[in-house]
Phi, psi and omega in degrees: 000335191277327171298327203266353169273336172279351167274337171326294175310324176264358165280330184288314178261018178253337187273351160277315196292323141358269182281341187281347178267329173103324191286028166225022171271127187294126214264342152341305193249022203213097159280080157309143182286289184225176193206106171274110157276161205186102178295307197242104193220121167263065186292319162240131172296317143013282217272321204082356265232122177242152198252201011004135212336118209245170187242161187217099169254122156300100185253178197305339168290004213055039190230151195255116186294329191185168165221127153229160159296137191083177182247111158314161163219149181222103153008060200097008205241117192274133165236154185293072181296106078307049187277339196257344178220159166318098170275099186224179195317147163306118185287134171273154189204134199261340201191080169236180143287016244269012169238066173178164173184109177304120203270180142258004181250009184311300191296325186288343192249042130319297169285332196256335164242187207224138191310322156325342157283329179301295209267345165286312154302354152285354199264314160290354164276294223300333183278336182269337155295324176281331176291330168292343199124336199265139204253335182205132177244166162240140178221123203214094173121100152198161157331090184321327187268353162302305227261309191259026112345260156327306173291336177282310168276023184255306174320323169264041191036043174284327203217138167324115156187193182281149151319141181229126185260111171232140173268005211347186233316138191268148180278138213195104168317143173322102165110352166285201197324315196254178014271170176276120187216163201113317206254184170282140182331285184329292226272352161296300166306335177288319224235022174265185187303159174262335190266356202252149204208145162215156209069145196273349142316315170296347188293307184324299161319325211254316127358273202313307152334315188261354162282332151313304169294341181128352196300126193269334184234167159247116171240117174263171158238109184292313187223180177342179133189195225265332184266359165296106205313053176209168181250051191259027167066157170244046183268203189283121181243338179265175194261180189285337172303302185295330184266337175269355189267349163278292178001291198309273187324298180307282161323328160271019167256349156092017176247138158304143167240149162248140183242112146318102164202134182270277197316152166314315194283300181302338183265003158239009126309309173285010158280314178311314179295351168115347199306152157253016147195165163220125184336109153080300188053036185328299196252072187280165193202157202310312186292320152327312155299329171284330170266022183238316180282329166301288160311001181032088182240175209226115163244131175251061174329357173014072180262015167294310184297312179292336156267013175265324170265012159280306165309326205275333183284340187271314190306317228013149201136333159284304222248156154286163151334305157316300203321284204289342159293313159323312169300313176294351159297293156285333156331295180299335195278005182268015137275320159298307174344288176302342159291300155004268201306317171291004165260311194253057167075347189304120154292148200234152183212152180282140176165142185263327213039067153273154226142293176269287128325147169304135169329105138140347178259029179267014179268320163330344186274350195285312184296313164301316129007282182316315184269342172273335151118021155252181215282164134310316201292313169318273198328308178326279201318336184286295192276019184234258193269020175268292196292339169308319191260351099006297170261014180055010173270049166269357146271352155271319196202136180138314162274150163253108180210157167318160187040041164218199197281166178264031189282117162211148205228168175204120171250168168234095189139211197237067176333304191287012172244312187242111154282358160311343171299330194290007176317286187250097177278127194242002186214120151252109186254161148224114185078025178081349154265175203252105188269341163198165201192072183281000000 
């Protein structure tokens, strides 16, 4: 009787360890919503590991039920030929923008629209983001009753877009990086940050307040940067006090903080200070590299944004005097940066900061990724199960495995050979719906 109950535990637990991978599960008894056949599936990036024609089953929740081999079928239950393409996770962007895009009408139309304008161009990046591939964003620094809106009706599938991981209004020293600079006093006054704090007690508070408002993440400006109309450098602007009293303030509210920083001094301030990841991260430095690897941080190298305002510096008609001088400057060292990080181990999460580039071109990032020396796969593995653990969505999104979302993309050609295919994405489910299917 004892054998026979112990073979009994192991058939039971080698048939969990089965199903818990989704590939022995009977399809019989697993009713799927849709069913993606998939010639080709990069279900993790992690691993490398590409499968051949594989079933991708989908259930009504928008959640992934199961993978099997071979192409399946169920009775009435329509299915998605992707037989002919790559199929891998919904691509992740660590760092966008989505009610903005930098103009040449960028100052005026400070003063001149009202955050329902905000959200309605936001409601057309968010569709134009989804259409590129991409399944889930962070979007860090916009107007709050603009940004967490737009998540809200995208959570409830009112209007197409990514998932939005949102910081709205970024936490920012009086007269720094996010603050209103430029204008005339009166119109300063109209137009600062609601979010701008000096001291740490005000940081504090100024935390608490926007995670009061909703805020899913906190994004500081540890230091200056290159689009803010003043000529205030791009080195450390909050002080170490003010940055562990955001930390601080924040983790015990149960939020990640991210920090914006270029200059060296400031980006190890804010490590030293808890931050858990960091913006562009320009003139990173050997201590810098020690501190990212000691804090197991995150750098979100955006080098799109940096060649974007380099060129916009070269056209001129966009950028200010401020600007574009800060821009020919700091553009190149966000390519050094990514060399950097990747010789010494830095974990890296995929992010454009678009915005400041166009909408809809964030996979251009991909390339630079590449050029900076790393694999496809690596680069895939970065805009997946990096940004996902990055964003604490590792159990929703970045793999395609049972139970998790169903954000999935189909390209035509091999990504893990050219990442230039991810240019042009021709298949998007997001959350189990199918938002295109060229």
């Amino acid at each position: 009787m004892l054998q026979r109950a112990m073979t009994f535990a192991g058939a039971l637990a080698a048939l969990a360890t089965l199903s818990s991978s989704g590939f022995a599960q009977d399809t019989a008894q697993v009713r799927a919503a849709t069913i993606i056949h998939a010639g080709r599936l990069l279900a993790d990036a992690s691993t490398g590991r590409i499968l051949t024609e594989q079933s991708i089953l989908v259930g009504a929740d928008g959640n992934i039920i199961a993978i099997q081999p071979g192409y399946v079928t169920q009775d009435g239950v329509p299915v998605v030929d992707q037989r002919n393409r790559f199929v891998l996770p919904g691509l992740i962007d660590s760092h966008v923008h989505l009610t903005s895009e930098l103009g040449t009408d960028q100052i005026i139309e400070e003063v001149t629209l009202t955050a329902s304008d905000a959200a309605l161009r936001g409601a057309e990046n968010a569709r134009i983001t989804l259409m590129a591939g991409f399944t889930t964003v962070a979007d860090l620094g916009a107007n709050n009753d603009a940004i967490f809106a737009l998540r809200r009706a995208i959570a409830e599938r009112r209007v197409p877009g990514p998932r939005i991981i949102a910081a709205g209004s970024a936490v920012t020293p009086d007269g720094g990086h996010a603050d209103a600079n430029g204008f005339a006093p009166d119109v300063l006054n109209v137009l600062r940050s609601p979010s701008a704090c000096s001291g740490a007690d005000a940081c504090r508070r100024a935390v608490r307040r926007q995670i009061q408002a909703g805020a899913d993440i906190i994004k500081i400006t540890a230091t200056g940067g290159v689009l803010s109309n003043t000529a205030a450098g791009v080195n450390q602007q909050f002080s170490d006090e003010e940055m562990q009293a955001i930390v601080e303030a924040a983790h015990a509210m149960g939020r990640r903080v991210t920090a914006h920083a270029h200059g060296a001094g400031g980006i190890n301030a804010a490590l030293r200070a808890g931050v858990d990841s960091i913006e562009h991260g320009s003139y990173t430095d050997a201590e810098s590299l020690r501190l990212f690897r000691q804090h197991h941080a995150y750098l979100i190298p955006t080098i799109l944004a940096g060649v974007t305002v380099e060129e916009l510096a070269d056209r001129g008609g966009v950028l200010t005097p401020n600007q574009a001088a800060k821009a020919r400057e700091v553009g190149t060292r966000m390519r050094q940066s990514i060399l950097n990080a990747r010789r010494a181990g830095v974990r890296v999460a995929f992010g454009t900061d678009s915005g400041v580039s166009q909408h809809g071109i964030n996979a251009r990032e991909f390339q630079f990724l590449v050029e900076g020396g790393y694999t496809p796969m690596q680069a895939i593995a970065i805009a997946t199960v990096n940004a996902a653990d990055h964003l604490q969505l590792n159990t929703v999104a970045g793999r395609i495995a049972p139970g998790m979302a169903a954000d999935i993309i189909g390209v035509d050609g091999d990504p893990t050979q050219d990442v230039t295919t991810l240019m042009n994405v021709p298949f998007v489910m997001a959350r189990g719906t199918i938002a295109k299917n060229d």
